[in-house]
Structure formats: structure tokens, C-alpha cells
C-alpha positions as CSV (number, residue, x, y, z in Angstrom):
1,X,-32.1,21.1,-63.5
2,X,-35.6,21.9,-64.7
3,X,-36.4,24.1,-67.4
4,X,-37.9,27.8,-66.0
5,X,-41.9,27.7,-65.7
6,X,-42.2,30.6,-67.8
7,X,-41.4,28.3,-71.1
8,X,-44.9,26.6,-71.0
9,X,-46.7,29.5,-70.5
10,X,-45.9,31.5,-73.7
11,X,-46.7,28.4,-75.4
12,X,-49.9,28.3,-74.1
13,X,-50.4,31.9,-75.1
14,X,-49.2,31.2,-78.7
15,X,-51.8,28.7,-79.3
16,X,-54.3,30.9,-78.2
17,X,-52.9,33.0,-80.5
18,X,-52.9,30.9,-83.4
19,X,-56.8,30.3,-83.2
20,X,-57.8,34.0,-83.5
21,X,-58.2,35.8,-86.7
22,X,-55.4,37.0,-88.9
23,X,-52.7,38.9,-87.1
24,X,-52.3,42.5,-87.7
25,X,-48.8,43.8,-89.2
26,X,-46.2,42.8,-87.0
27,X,-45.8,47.1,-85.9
28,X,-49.6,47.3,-84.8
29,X,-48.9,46.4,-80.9
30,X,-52.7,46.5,-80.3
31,X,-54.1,43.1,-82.4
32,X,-54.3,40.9,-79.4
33,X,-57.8,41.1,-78.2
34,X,-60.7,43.3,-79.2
35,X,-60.8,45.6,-76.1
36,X,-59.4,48.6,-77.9
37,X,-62.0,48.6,-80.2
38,X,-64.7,51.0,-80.0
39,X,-68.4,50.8,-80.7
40,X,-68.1,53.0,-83.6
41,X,-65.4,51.4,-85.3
42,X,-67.2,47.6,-85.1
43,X,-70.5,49.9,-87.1
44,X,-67.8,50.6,-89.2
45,X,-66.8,47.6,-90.0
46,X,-70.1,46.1,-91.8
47,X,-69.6,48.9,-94.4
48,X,-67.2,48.6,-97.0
49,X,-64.4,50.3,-97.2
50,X,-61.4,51.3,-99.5
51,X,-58.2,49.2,-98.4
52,X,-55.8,51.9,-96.5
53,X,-52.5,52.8,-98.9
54,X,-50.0,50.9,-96.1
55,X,-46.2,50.2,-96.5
56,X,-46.6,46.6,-95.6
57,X,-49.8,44.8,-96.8
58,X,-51.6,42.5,-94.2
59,X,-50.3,39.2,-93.3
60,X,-51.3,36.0,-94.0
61,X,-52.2,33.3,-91.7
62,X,-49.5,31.0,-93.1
63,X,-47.1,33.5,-92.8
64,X,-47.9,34.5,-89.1
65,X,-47.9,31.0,-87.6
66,X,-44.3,30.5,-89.5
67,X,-42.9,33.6,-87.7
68,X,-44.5,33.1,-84.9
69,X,-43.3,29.6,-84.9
70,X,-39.6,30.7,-85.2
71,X,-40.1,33.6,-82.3
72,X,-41.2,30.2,-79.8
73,X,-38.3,28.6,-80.8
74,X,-35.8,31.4,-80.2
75,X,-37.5,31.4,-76.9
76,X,-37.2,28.3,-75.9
77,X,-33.1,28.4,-76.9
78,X,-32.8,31.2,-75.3
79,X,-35.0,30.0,-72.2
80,X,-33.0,26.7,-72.3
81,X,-29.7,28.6,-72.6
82,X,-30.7,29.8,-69.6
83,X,-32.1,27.2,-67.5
84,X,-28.2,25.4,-68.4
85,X,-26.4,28.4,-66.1
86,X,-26.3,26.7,-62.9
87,X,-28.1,29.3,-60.9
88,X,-28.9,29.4,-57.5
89,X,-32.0,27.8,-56.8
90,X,-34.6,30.5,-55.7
91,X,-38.3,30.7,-56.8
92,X,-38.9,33.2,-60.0
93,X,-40.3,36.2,-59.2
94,X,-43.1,38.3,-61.2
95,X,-40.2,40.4,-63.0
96,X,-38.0,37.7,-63.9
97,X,-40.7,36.1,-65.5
98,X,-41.9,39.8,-67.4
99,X,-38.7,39.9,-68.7
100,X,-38.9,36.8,-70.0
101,X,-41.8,37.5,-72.3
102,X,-40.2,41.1,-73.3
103,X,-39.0,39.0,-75.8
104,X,-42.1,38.1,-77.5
105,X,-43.7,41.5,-77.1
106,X,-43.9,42.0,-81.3
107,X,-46.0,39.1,-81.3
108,X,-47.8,39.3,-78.2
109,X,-49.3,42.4,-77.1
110,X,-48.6,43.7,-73.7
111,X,-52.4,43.9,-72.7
112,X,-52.9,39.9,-73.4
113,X,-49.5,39.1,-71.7
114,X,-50.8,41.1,-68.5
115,X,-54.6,39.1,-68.8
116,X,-52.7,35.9,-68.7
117,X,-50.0,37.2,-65.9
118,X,-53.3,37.9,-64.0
119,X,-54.4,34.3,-64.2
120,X,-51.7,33.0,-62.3
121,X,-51.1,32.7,-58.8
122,X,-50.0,36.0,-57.0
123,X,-46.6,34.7,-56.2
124,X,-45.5,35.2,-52.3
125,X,-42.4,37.4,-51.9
126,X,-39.2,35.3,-51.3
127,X,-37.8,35.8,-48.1
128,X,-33.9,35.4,-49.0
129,X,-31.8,34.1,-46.1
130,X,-29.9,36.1,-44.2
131,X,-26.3,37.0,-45.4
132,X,-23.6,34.9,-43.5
133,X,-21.7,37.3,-42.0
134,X,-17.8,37.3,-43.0
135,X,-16.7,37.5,-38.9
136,X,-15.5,34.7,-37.4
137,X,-17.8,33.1,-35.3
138,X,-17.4,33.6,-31.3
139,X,-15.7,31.0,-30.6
140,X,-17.4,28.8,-27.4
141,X,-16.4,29.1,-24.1
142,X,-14.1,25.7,-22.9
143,X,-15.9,24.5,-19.9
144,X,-13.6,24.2,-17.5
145,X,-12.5,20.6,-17.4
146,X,-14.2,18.3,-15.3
147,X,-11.1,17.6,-12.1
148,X,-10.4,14.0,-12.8
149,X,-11.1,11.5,-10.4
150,X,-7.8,10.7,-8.4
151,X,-7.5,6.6,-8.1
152,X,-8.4,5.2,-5.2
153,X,-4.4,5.2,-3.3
154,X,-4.3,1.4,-2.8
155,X,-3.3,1.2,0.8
156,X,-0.1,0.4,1.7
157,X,0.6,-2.3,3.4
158,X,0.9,-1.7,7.3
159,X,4.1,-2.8,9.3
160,X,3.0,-4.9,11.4
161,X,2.8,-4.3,14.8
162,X,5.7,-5.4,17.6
163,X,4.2,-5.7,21.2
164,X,6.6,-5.4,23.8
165,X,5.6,-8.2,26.6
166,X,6.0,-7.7,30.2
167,X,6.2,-10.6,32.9
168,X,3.1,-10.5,35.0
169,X,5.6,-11.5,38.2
170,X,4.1,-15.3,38.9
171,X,7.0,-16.4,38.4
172,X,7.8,-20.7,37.9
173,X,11.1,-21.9,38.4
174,X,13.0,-25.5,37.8
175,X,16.5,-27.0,37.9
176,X,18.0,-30.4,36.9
177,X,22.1,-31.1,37.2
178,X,23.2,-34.4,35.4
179,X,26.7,-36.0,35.6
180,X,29.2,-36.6,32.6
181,X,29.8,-39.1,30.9
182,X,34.0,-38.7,31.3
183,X,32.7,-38.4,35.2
184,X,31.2,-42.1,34.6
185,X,33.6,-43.4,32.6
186,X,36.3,-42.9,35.5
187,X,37.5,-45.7,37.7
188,X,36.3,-45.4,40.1
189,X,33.2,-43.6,38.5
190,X,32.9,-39.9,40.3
191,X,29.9,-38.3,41.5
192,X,28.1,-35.0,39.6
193,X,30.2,-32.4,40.7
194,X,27.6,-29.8,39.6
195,X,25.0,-28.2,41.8
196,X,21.9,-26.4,40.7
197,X,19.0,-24.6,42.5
198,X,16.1,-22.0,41.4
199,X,13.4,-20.3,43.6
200,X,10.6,-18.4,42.8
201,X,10.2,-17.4,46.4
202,X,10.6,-15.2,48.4
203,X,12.0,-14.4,44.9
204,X,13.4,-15.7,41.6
205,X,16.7,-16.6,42.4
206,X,18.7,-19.2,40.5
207,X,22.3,-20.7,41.6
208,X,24.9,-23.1,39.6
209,X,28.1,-24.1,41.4
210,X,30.8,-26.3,39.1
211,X,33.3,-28.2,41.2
212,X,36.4,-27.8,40.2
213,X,37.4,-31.5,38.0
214,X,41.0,-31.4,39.9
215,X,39.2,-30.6,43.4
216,X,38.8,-34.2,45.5
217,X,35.7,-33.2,46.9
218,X,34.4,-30.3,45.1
219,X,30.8,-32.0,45.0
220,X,30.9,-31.1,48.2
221,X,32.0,-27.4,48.2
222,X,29.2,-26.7,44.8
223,X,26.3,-28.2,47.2
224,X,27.2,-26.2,50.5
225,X,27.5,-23.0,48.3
226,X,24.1,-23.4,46.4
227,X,22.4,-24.3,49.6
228,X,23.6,-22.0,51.8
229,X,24.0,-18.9,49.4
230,X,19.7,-19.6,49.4
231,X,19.4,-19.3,52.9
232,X,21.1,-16.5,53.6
233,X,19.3,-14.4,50.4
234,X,16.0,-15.7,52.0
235,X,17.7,-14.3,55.7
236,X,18.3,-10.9,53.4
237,X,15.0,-10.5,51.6
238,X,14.3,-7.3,53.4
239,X,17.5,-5.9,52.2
240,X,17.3,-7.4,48.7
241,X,13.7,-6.0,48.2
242,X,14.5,-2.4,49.2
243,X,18.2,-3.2,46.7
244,X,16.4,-4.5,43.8
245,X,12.9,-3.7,44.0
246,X,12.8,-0.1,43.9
247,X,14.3,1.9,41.2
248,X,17.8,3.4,42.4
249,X,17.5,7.1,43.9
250,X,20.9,7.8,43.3
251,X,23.4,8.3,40.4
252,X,24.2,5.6,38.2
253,X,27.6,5.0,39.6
254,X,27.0,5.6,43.5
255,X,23.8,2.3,42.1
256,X,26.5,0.1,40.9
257,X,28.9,0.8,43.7
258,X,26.1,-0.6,46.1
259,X,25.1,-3.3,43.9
260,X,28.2,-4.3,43.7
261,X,29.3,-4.4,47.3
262,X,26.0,-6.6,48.0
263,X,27.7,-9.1,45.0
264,X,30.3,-9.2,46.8
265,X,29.3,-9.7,50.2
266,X,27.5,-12.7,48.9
267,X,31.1,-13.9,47.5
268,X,32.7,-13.1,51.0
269,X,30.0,-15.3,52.5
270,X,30.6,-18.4,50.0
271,X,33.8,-17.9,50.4
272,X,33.4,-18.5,54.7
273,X,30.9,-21.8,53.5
274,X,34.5,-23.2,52.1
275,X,36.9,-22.5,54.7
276,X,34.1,-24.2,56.9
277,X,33.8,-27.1,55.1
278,X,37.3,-27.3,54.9
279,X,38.0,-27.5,58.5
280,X,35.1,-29.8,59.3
281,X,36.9,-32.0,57.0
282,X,40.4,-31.8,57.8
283,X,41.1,-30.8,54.1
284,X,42.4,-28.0,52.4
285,X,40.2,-25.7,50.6
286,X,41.0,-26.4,47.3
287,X,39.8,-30.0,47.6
288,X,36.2,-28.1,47.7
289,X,36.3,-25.2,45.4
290,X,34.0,-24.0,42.9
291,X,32.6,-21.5,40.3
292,X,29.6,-19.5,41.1
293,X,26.8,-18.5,38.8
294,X,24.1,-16.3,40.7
295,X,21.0,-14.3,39.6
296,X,18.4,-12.1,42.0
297,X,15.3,-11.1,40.4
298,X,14.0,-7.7,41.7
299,X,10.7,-6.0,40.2
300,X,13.1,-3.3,39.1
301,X,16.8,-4.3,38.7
302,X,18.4,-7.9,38.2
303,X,21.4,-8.1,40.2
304,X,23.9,-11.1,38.9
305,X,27.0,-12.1,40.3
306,X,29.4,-14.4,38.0
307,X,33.0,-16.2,39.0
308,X,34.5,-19.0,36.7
309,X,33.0,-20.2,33.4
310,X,29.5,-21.1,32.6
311,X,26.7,-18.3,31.3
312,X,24.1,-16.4,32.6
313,X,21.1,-16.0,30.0
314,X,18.1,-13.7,30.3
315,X,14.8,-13.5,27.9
316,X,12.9,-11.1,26.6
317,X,9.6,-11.3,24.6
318,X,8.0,-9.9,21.8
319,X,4.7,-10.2,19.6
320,X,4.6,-9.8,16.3
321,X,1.1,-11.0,14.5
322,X,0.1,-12.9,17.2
323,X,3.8,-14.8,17.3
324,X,5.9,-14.6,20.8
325,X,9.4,-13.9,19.2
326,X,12.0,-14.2,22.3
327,X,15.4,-12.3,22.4
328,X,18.2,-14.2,24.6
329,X,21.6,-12.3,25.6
330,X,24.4,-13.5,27.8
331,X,25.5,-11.5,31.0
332,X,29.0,-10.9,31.7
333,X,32.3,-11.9,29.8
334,X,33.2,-15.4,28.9
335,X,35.1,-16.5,31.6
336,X,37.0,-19.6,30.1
337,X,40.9,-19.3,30.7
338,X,43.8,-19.4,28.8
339,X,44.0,-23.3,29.1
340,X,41.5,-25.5,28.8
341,X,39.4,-26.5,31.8
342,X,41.4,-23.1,32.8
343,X,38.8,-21.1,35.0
344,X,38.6,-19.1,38.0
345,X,37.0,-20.9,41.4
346,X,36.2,-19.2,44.9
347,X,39.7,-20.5,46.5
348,X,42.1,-18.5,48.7
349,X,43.6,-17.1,45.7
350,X,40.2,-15.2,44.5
351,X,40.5,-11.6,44.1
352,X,37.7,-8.8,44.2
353,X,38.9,-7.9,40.6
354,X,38.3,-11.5,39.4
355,X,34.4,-11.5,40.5
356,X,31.9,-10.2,37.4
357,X,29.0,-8.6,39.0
358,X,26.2,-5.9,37.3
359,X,22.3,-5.8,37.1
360,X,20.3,-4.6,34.1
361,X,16.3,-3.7,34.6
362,X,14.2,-6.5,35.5
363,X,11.0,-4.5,33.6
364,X,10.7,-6.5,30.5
365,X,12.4,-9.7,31.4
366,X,10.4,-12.4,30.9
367,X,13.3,-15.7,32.1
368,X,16.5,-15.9,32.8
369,X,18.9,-18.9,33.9
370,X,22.4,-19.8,35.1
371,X,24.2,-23.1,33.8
372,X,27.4,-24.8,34.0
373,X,30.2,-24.7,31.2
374,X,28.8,-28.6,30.3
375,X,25.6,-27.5,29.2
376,X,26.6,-24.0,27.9
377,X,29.2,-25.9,25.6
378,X,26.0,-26.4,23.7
379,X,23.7,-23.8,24.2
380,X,25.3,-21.0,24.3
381,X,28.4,-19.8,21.3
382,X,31.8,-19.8,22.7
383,X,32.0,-16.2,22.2
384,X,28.6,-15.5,24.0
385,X,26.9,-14.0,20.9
386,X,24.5,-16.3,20.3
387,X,22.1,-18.2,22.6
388,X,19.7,-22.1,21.2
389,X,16.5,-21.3,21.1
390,X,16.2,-24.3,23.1
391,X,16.1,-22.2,26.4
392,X,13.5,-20.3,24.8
393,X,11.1,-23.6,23.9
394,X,12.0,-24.6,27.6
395,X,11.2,-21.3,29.1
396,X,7.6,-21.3,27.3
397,X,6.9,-24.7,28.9
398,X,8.0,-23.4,32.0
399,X,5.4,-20.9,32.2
400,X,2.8,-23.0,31.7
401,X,4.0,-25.7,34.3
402,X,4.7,-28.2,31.6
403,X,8.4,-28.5,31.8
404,X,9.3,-31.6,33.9
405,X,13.0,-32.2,35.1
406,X,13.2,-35.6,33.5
407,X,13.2,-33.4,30.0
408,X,16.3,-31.7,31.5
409,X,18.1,-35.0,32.1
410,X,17.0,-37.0,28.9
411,X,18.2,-33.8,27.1
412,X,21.9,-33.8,28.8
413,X,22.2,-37.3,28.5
414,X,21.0,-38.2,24.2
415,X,24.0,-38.5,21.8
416,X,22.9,-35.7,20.2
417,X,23.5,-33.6,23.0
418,X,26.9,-35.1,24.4
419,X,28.2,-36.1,20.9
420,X,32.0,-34.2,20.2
421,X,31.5,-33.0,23.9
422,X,34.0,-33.5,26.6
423,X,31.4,-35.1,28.8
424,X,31.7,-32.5,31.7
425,X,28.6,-32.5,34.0
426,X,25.8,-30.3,32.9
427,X,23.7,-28.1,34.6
428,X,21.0,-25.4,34.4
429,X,18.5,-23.2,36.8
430,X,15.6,-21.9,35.5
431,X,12.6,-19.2,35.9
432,X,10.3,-18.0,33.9
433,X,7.4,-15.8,34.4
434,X,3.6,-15.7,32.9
435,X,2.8,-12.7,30.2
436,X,1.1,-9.8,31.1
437,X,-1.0,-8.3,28.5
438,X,0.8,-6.1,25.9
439,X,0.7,-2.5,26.9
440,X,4.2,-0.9,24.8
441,X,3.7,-1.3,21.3
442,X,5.8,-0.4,18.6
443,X,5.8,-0.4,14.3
444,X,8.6,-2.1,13.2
């Protein structure tokens, strides 16, 4: 820190000093300048005149510069001493620096202090800051946070969409029967005993008659069911159309009583083909009998009619991201026997009770087929719970006119298909229908 400004001025005035005449005594405050003389007393002064009697004689020049000498240096201790304090910085002000030079005041006379204070600068009042106040300051208002952004919600993924289709009723049907191996190996060979027909007019209709193995002639008895069961549902159509292709108006039960009676009118009727047969031939009826594997396709009810072994099979499809995904179920109860090759036949010992007949709605059914038990031993589960997918693949080519019966009998007759079979005839009946575009939709 700097010494105080005041320092160099005294200094100043103490050289001044020095170069005047000899000092008055040290108790004669008016010395410093010759303003407080008056005329009269500088007349006075050319004429000589008897020294006063004093107490202290004059002082000489020697001895005034030595005390004044040691008064500069006590000020500049003392004006050191103070400079050392560690003060607040602030500019001097007029009195400070008059106090100051109190302390030379038996040297220096009041009047030249003030000529050489008036020299200087008139100093410009010091404008001291303002207090800091002692109260805590306000504290600030908290904004009120900014509401975060919420993340963009990544979108879940979407299940994807199942179509339900419905057939658009142009309907395509085919049919192939193909004889055993066993039936070939024989001696002397026997004849396909199986007997297979499908319409898609008036209406879908498909029809599989198995002759009975231990029946002579029962190639004969499948045949003249197949064919004439056709021509008398194509006698009935006006009857059939106001049966299946309306829904029922009635209850449920008094729906399935009618149903039912038509199924078994139909029975009744293939039951007369055998006893027909039978006398034309001269042979009793069990040389001719057969199963019986029927299905009538109405626009709203699917009336099927099952006796013996064998399976019925219907379709429905579905469209999952641009993917048809079919559904296959069986109709009806196995009807295998106790024994094997056990089975019940339209004979003389048929009973109502031993005919399966029902109908389910014909809406969203898309194919359905009839086959013997020689090609359901490999299509269809033994219990009836699960269906190849290979009627599916043949139902799609169906549809689009691409299924040709020589498919049928290469498939019944490659190793793969007759390999750890009995070699039993096979059979099958077809229809399929075209795909209307998808109106029921559902999220799976």
C-alpha cells in the first residue's frame, strides 16, 4: 500500500521553509509569511532598536533546520505508521489531511498551511457506497419447471389382423376311387369295391360308398347307391333348397328333427337301391352292401348323413398377413368297430339308431369331402382329431381348376402313401368353392 499524499506535501512546505529568513521562537505562531506585518512596523524596522528582554533568545538558522528536521521525521513515522494499518481504501478527504499537519503547527503557521491547502485541487466529496443491508435477500421466485417432454410412446406392435373368408358359391368339385393293392394281389384279382361321386350342381353334393370286403358283389351295391342317391337329390332339389338353403324358422330341435328325417329318408331310399339289386340278381343282400358317406351343401346349413367308417372333412379359411390359413374338422364319430374291418353297412340289419346324421352352417365353409376308410387311414387321425393338410393343398388347387384326377390316383397308389397300410381301396369326393372378399375381420 502507498504511503498517504499528505507526506510530500509538508515536505514541500518545509523547504520552503528553510529558504526564508531566520525563524521566530518556536511560541511566535505568526513567523510564516510577512502578511501580519503592518506598514508601520516595516518603517520601524530601518531604525535601530534595543533587543527586547525575552525568555528565550532568537534562534539560529542551524538550530531551526535541526528541529525542524527531526519534526519531518516524526511525521513521516508517524504518517508511515499509519499508511501500515490496512485501511479501507477510500480517497482522503480535506480534514483527514488537516489533521495530518496539526502536527507540524509549532513549525508551520496555520496561515501558510491554509495558502498551500488552497493550491491544491478542491477535492470532490466521496460518495460512500451504500450500506449492505443485514436482511436476507428476497429470495427469487422458482419458475415453475418447464413440463418435460414425454417420449415419443414407441408404438406397439399391432396384432395382426385375421380375416374371416367366405366362399363366393362357384363351387368346383372332383372325385377319383382307386383299388388296393390286397384287392390286386388276390387270385383272382378283385375289382375296386369303392365308389365315389361329387357335384357342384344343381348343388355341391359329394357321395362315397365302401363295399363291404366279405360282400361277393358289393362293387355293385357302392355304384348303384352313389348313382342313384344323385338322382334322386337332383329329383328333390326343390325340397333340399327350401331344407338347407334358408335359415331354419323354427327351434333348434324341431330343425334337427326335420333334418334328420330327410337323412334318413335318403337311407330308406338306398336301402330300396339294395333290395332291388338283390332281386335282379338272384342274390341275397348282403352280397351287395355298403357304407355310406353323404354331404348336401345348402347356402345356409350343410346337412351330412354318415353309416360305417370312413370321414367326412369340412374347411374353413382364414387370412392372416396376406396368408390363407385353413381349419379342417371331422363330422360325426369314428365309426370303426370293435374288430377290425368291423363296420356298419346298409344291410337288413341297419337300424335308425346306427345312422349318424347333423348339419352345421354352411356360411363360412369354404370345402368339404367324403372318403373311404382306405384313404382316411392316412389322412385323417384315428381318433378324428386331426385332419393332413394335404386336403387343404388339394382343395386350393381345386378352386382354381388345377387339380386333375390323375393326382388323386398317383397319390393313392406311391409307396409312400400305401406303405404299412392294409391296401384297402381308397377313395375321396371333393368340392371346393372360390373366396369371396374378406368382409369379418378380427385381431387375434
Amino acid at each position: 500500500m502507498s504511503k498517504l499524499p499528505l507526506v510530500p506535501r509538508i515536505k514541500a512546505i518545509f523547504k520552503r521553509l528553510l529558504r526564508l529568513q531566520p525563524a521566530a521562537p518556536a511560541n511566535n505562531p505568526t513567523l510564516l509569511g510577512d502578511d501580519a506585518m503592518t506598514n508601520n512596523q516595516k518603517s520601524d524596522n530601518n531604525q535601530p532598536q534595543a533587543p527586547e528582554n525575552t525568555e528565550t533568545a532568537p534562534l539560529s538558522k542551524t538550530k531551526v533546520e535541526d528541529t525542524m528536521t527531526k519534526q519531518i521525521a516524526a511525521v513521516e513515522e508517524k504518517a508511515e505508521a499509519a499508511v501500515e494499518v490496512k485501511a479501507p481504501e477510500q480517497p482522503e478527504t480535506v480534514e483527514a489531511k488537516v489533521e495530518t499537519v496539526v502536527e507540524v503547527e509549532a513549525v508551520v503557521s496555520q496561515s501558510e498551511i491554509d495558502s498551500v491547502l488552497a493550491k491544491q485541487p478542491e477535492e470532490q466529496p466521496v460518495v460512500e457506497p451504500p450500506a449492505k443491508s443485514l436482511a436476507k435477500p428476497k429470495a427469487k421466485a422458482k419458475a415453475a419447471p418447464k413440463p418435460k417432454a414425454k417420449p415419443k410412446a414407441v408404438p406397439k406392435p399391432q396384432a395382426p389382423v385375421i380375416v374371416q373368408c367366405q366362399p363366393n358359391q362357384q363351387w368346383h368339385a372332383s372325385y377319383e376311387a382307386v383299388v388296393g393293392l390286397a384287392h390286386r394281389d388276390a387270385n383272382p384279382p378283385l375289382p375296386c369295391q369303392d365308389s365315389a361321386m361329387a357335384l357342384n350342381t344343381p348343388r355341391p353334393m359329394v357321395i362315397v360308398a365302401d363295399g363291404a370286403g366279405s360282400s361277393a358283389v358289393s362293387e355293385i351295391g357302392s355304384l348303384a347307391i352313389t348313382t342313384g342317391l344323385t338322382r334322386l337329390l337332383n329329383t328333390l332339389e326343390k325340397q333340399v333348397a327350401q331344407l338347407l338353403d334358408t335359415n331354419p324358422t323354427t327351434n333348434d330341435a324341431g330343425n334337427e328333427a326335420e333334418l334328420r328325417n330327410f337323412g334318413l329318408l335318403l337311407v330308406k331310399h338306398a336301402k330300396g337301391i339294395l333290395d332291388d339289386l338283390a332281386a335282379q340278381h338272384r342274390r341275397p343282400q348282403k352280397d351287395l352292401r355298403s357304407t355310406l358317406l353323404l354331404a348336401i351343401q345348402g347356402k345356409a346349413q350343410l346337412l351330412w348323413v354318415k353309416i360305417g367308417d370312413g370321414a367326412l372333412v369340412t374347411e374353413t379359411l382364414t387370412e392372416k398377413e396376406g396368408q390363407l390359413l385353413p381349419s379342417l374338422q371331422t363330422l360325426g364319430k369314428v365309426g370303426k368297430g370293435e374288430f377290425a374291418n368291423a363296420t356298419t353297412f346298409i344291410d337288413d340289419h341297419l337300424q335308425p339308431s346306427d345312422v349318424q346324421i347333423g348339419s352345421c352352417a354352411s356360411e363360412l365353409i369354404t370345402g368339404f369331402a367324403a372318403m373311404s376308410d382306405g384313404a382316411a387311414d392316412r389322412l385323417v387321425a384315428n381318433d378324428g382329431g386331426r385332419v393332413s393338410p394335404q386336403i387343404s393343398d388339394w382343395f386350393n388347387k381345386l378352386r382354381q381348376d388345377k387339380l386333375k384326377r390323375r393326382e388323386l390316383t398317383r397319390l393313392f397308389s406311391s409307396e409312400n402313401f400305401t406303405k404299412g397300410t392294409t391296401g384297402d381301396d381308397a377313395s375321396i369326393a371333393l368340392c371346393a368353392s372360390g373366396i369371396k372378399e374378406p368382409t369379418t375381420k378380427a385381431k387375434g
